[in-house]
N, CA, C and O of each residue as an XYZ file, in Angstrom:
232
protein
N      13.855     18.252      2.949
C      13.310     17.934      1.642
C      11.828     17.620      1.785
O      11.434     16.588      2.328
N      10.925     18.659      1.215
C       9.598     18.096      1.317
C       8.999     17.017      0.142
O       9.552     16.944     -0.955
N       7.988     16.312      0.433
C       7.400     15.346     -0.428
C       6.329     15.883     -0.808
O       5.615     15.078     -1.405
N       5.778     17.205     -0.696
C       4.587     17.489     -1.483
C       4.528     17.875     -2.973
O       5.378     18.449     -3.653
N       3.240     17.388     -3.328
C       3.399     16.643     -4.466
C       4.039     15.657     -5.280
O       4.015     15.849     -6.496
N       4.629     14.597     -4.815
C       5.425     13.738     -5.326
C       4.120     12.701     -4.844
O       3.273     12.891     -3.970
N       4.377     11.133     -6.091
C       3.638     10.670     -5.949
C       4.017     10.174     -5.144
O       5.177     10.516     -4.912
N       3.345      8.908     -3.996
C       3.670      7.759     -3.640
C       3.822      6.515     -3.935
O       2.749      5.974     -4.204
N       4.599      5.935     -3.985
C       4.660      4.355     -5.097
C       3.837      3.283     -4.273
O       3.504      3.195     -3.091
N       3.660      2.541     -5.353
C       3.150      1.360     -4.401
C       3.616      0.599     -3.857
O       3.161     -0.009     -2.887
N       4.929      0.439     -4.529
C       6.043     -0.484     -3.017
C       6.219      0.226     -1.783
O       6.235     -0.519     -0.804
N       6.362      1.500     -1.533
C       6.393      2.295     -0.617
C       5.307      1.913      0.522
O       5.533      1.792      1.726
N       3.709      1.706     -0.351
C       2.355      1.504      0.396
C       3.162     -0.207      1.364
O       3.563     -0.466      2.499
N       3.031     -0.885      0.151
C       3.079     -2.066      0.356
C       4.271     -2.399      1.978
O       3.908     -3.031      2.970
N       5.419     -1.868      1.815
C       6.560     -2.044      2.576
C       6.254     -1.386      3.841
O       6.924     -1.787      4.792
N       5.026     -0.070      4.180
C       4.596     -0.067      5.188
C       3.473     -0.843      5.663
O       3.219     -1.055      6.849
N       3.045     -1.110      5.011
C       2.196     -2.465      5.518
C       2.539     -3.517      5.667
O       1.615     -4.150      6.178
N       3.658     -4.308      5.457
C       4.433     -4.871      5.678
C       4.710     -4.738      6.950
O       4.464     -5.556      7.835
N       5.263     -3.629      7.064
C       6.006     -2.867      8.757
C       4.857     -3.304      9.724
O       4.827     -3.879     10.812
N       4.107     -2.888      9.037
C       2.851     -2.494     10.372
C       2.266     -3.828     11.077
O       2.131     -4.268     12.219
N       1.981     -4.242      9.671
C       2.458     -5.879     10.307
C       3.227     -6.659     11.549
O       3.072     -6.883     12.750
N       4.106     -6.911     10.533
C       5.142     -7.453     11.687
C       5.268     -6.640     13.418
O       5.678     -7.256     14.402
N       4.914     -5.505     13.437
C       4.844     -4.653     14.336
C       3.828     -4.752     15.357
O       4.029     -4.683     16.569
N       2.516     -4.950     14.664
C       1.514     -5.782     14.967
C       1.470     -7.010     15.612
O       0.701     -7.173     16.559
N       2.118     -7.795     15.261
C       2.068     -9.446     15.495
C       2.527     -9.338     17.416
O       2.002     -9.874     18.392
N       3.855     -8.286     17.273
C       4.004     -8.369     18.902
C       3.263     -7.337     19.563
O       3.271     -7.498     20.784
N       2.721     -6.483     19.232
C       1.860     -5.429     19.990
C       0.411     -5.249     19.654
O      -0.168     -5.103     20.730
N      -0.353     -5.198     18.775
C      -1.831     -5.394     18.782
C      -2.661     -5.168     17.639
O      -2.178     -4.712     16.603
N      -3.979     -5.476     17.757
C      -4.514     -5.898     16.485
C      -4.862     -4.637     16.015
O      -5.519     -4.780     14.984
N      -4.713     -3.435     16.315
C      -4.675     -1.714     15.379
C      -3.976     -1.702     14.402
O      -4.365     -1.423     13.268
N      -2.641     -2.061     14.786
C      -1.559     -2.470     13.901
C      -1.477     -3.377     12.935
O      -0.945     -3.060     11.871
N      -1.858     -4.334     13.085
C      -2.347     -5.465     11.823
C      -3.099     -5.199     11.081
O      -3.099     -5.604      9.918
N      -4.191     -4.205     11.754
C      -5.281     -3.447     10.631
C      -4.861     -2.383      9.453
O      -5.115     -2.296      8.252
N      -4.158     -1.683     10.310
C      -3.460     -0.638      9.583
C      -2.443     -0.916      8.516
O      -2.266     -0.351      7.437
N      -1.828     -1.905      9.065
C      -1.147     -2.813      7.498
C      -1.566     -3.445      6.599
O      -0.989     -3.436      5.511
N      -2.854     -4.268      6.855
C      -3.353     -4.529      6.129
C      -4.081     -3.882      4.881
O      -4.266     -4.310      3.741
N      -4.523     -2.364      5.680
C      -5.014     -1.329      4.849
C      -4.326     -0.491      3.580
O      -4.652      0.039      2.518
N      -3.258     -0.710      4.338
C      -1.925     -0.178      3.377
C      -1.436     -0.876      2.361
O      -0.738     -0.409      1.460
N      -1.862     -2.247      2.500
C      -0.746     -3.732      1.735
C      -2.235     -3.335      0.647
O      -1.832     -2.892     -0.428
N      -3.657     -3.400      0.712
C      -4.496     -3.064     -0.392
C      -4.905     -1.913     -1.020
O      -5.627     -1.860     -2.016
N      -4.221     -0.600     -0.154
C      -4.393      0.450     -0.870
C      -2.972      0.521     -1.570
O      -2.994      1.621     -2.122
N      -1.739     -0.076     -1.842
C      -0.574     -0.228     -2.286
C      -1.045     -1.692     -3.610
O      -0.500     -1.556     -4.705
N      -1.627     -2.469     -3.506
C      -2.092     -3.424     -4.286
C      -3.218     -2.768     -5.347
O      -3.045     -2.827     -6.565
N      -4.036     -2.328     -4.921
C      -5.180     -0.966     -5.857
C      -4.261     -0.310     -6.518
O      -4.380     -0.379     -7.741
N      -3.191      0.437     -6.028
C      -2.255      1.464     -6.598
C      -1.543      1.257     -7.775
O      -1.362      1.989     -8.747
N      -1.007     -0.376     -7.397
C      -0.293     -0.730     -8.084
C      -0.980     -1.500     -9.395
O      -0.453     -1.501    -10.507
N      -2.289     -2.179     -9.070
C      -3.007     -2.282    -10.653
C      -3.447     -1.186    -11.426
O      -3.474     -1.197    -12.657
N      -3.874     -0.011    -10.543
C      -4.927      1.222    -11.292
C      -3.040      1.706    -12.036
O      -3.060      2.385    -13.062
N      -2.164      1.464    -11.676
C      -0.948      2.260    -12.632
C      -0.921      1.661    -13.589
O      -1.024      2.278    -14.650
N      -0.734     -0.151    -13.599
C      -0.653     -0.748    -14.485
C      -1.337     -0.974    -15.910
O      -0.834     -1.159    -17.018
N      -2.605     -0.896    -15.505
C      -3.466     -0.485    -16.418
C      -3.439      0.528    -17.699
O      -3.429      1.749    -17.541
N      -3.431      0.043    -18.695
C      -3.573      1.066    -19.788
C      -4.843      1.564    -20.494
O      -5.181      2.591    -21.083
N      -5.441      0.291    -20.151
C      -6.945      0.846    -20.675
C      -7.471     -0.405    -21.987
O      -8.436     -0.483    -22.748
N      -6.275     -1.232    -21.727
C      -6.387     -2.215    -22.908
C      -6.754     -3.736    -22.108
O      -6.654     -4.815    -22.692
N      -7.142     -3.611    -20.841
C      -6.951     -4.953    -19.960
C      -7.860     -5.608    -19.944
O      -8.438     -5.619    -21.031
N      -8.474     -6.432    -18.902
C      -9.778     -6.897    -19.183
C     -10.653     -6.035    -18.228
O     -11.856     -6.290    -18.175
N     -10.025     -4.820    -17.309
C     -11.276     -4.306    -17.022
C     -12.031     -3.238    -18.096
O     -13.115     -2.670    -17.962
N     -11.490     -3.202    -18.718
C     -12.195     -2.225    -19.845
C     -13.227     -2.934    -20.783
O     -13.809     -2.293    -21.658
């Protein structure tokens, strides 16, 4: 089953950064980075959806 074109959710982002994390904590600080990157590009994702255009960034 391929995933191209399907979106990615932002719990999806979030839950690998999560991973990467914890994964991190016993093996090294690449890994903590890389989750971290994921936990705010899954946090971005998840406001820019939310958004309607009626919020206060508008």
């Amino acid at each position: 089953m391929s995933q191209v074109g399907k979106k990615t959710t932002p719990a999806a982002l979030i839950a690998i950064g999560i991973m990467f994390i914890v994964i991190g904590l016993n093996s090294g600080r690449l890994l903590i980075v890389a989750g971290v990157g994921f936990l705010i590009a899954g946090i971005i994702l998840h406001r820019t959806s939310q958004s309607s255009g009626d919020g206060p960034d508008e």
